[in-house]
Structure formats: structure tokens, C-alpha cells
C-alpha positions as CSV (number, residue, x, y, z in Angstrom):
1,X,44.0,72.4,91.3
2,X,46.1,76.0,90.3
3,X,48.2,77.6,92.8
4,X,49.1,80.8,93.2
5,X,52.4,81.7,93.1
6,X,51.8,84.7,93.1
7,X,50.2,85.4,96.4
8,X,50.1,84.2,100.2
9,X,47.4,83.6,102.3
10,X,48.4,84.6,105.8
11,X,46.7,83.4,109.0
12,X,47.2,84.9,112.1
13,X,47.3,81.7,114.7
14,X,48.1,84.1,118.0
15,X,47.5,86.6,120.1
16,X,50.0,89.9,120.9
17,X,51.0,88.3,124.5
18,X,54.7,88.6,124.9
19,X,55.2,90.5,121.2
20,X,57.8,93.2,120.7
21,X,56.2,96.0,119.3
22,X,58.2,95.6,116.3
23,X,56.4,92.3,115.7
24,X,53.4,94.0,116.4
25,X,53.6,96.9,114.3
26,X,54.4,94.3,111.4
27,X,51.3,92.3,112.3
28,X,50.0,95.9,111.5
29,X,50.9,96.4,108.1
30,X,50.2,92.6,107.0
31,X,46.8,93.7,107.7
32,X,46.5,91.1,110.7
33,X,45.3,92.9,114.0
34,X,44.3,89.9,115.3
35,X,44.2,86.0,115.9
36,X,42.2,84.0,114.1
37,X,42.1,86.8,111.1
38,X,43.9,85.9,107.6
39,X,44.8,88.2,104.5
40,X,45.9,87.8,100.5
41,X,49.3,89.3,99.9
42,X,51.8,89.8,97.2
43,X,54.5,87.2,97.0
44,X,57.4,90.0,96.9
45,X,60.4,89.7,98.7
46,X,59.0,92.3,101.3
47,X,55.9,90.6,102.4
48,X,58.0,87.4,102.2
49,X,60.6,89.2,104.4
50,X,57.8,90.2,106.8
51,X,56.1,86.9,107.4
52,X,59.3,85.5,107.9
53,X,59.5,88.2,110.5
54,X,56.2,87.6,112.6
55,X,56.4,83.5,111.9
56,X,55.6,82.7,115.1
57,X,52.3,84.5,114.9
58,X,50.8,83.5,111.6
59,X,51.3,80.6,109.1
60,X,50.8,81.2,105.4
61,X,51.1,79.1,102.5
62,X,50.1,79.8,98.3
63,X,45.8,79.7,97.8
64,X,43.8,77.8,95.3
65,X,41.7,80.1,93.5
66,X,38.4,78.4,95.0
67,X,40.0,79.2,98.0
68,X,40.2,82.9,97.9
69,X,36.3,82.9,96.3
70,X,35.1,81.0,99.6
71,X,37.0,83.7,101.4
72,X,35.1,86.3,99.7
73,X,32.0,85.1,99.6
74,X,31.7,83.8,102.9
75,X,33.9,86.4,104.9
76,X,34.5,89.5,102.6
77,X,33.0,92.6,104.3
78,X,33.1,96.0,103.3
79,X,33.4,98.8,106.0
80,X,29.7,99.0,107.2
81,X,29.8,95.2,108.1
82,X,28.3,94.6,105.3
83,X,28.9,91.1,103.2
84,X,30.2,90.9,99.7
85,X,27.5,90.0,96.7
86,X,28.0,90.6,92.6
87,X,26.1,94.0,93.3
88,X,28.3,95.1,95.7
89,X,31.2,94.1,93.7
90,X,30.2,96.4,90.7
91,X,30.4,99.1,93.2
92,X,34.2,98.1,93.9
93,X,35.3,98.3,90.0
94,X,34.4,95.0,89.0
95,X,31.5,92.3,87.0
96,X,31.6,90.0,89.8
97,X,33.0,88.0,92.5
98,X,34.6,85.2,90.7
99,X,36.5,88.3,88.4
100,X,37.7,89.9,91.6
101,X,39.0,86.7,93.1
102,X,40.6,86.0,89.7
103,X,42.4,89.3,90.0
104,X,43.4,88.8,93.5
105,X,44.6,85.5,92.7
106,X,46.9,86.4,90.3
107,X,48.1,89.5,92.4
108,X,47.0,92.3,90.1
109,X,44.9,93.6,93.0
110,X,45.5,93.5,96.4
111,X,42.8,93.6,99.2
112,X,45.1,97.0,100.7
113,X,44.5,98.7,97.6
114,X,40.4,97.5,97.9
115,X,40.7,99.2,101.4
116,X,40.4,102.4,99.6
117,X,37.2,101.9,98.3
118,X,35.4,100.4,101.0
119,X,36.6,96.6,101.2
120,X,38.1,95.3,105.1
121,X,41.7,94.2,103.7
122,X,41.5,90.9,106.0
123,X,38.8,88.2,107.2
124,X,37.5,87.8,110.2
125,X,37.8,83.7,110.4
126,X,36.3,81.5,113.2
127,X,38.7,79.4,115.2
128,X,39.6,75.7,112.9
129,X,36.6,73.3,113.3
130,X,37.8,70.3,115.4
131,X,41.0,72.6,116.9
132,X,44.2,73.2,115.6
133,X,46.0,69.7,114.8
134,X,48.9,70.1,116.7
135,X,50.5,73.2,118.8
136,X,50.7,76.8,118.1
137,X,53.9,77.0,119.6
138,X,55.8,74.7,117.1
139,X,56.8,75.6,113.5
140,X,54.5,73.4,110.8
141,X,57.1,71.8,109.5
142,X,58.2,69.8,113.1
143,X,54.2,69.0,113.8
144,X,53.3,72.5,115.0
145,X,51.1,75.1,113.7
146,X,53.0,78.2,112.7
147,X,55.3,79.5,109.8
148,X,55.2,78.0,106.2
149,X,52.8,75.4,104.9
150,X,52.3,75.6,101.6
151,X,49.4,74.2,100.0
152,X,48.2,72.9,103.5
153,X,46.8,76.8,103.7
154,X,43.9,75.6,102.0
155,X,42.5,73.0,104.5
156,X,43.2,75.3,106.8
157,X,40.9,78.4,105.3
158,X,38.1,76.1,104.4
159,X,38.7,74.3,108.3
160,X,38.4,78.6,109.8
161,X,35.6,79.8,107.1
């Protein structure tokens, strides 16, 4: 099982009640508009620096590369609503879906810069099957839901696709 360590999969866990518009605007540029919506970033210092930022909002953690396919394949859209197949892909630059999600994995492409050519730069998720575990109001780490979990990203993203 290979981890990126190259990107993060973000997961926004709540909504914008009680945000600054600072947080908000961040949410923004991560490409999260909404709960319950996730994204692939770079791990830079910057997007690092961001999520740290809105941590209370989204939980994010390094993918599996079978992760990010299920993500695609199940929840990639481009702009007409339409879902992702290997046709569609060619239209985006690339053979197929498992080539795309090898180059997003590795963080040679990002979903912003597919957002030029048609591609939604996040997924719309459902809420987990079975609930969230614990609360959304606590960080992961002292039994809670948001901020930094690692690998645990992955049961997460399969638990919301």
C-alpha cells in the first residue's frame, strides 16, 4: 500500500456557520466550497500552511493511489455534470484514468490546473456511511474528526464515495 507524500487529500467536514471570512476565503482557494466536498493538493508548504489555517473545517491526510482512482471514477465530473470515463479522459490530455490518477498522485498535475480544461477541481462526496465516528468539533488526534489524520484519509474517502 504506496502513499503519497506528495499530495493531501482534503475533506471538508463543516459548514461556514460562525467562519471568518478569512477562513472562508481560504476554503475558497483549497477548492472546498462546501461540507462534505474533498480535493487533491500539493504537499507545499503553502497548502500545508492553509489547511493548517481552516483545520477546524476539513481533515486531510496523504492518499493511496487506489484511493484517488475511486475518487475519479466514482466522483470526477467535468463541468456539464458529466462523469469521468477513458474517453473522456483522452479529451483532458491523457490515455486513461489510471494514467491521470498516477499523475495526480505523484503531484505532477493538479485537479486546479484540470479546471482549465473542463474537470470540477473537487468531489462532491456523500456524508460517511454509518456517521462520523466521533465529533466534528474535536481535532482527530483527541477522538474528534477534524485536522490531520494521515493515512486514516483513506477509510474516510472510501466511507464518503
Amino acid at each position: 500500500m504506496d502513499v503519497s507524500l506528495n499530495t493531501f487529500l482534503a475533506v471538508r467536514v463543516r459548514g461556514s456557520v460562525g467562519a471568518s471570512k478569512e477562513v472562508l476565503s481560504t476554503l475558497r482557494m483549497l477548492n472546498l466550497p462546501r461540507a462534505n466536498y474533498a480535493t487533491i493538493v500539493r504537499n507545499t508548504s503553502s497548502s500545508l500552511g492553509m489547511l493548517r489555517k481552516v483545520q477546524r473545517y476539513v481533515t486531510w491526510g496523504e492518499p493511496t493511489l487506489e484511493t484517488v482512482k475511486r475518487l475519479l471514477v466514482k466522483k470526477g465530473e467535468l463541468d456539464g455534470g458529466k462523469r469521468l470515463d477513458d474517453e473522456r479522459v483522452k479529451a483532458l490530455g491523457f490515455n486513461s484514468i489510471d494514467e491521470l490518477a498516477e499523475k495526480i498522485f505523484s503531484g505532477e498535475v493538479t485537479l486546479s490546473q484540470l479546471k482549465e480544461k473542463g474537470l470540477r477541481p473537487f468531489f462532491r462526496l456523500h456524508p460517511p456511511r454509518k456517521g462520523f465516528k466521533h465529533s466534528i468539533k474535536r481535532p482527530f488526534k483527541d477522538k474528534g474528526e477534524f485536522g490531520y489524520r494521515g493515512q486514516e484519509i483513506n477509510s474516510l474517502a472510501v466511507r464518503m464515495s
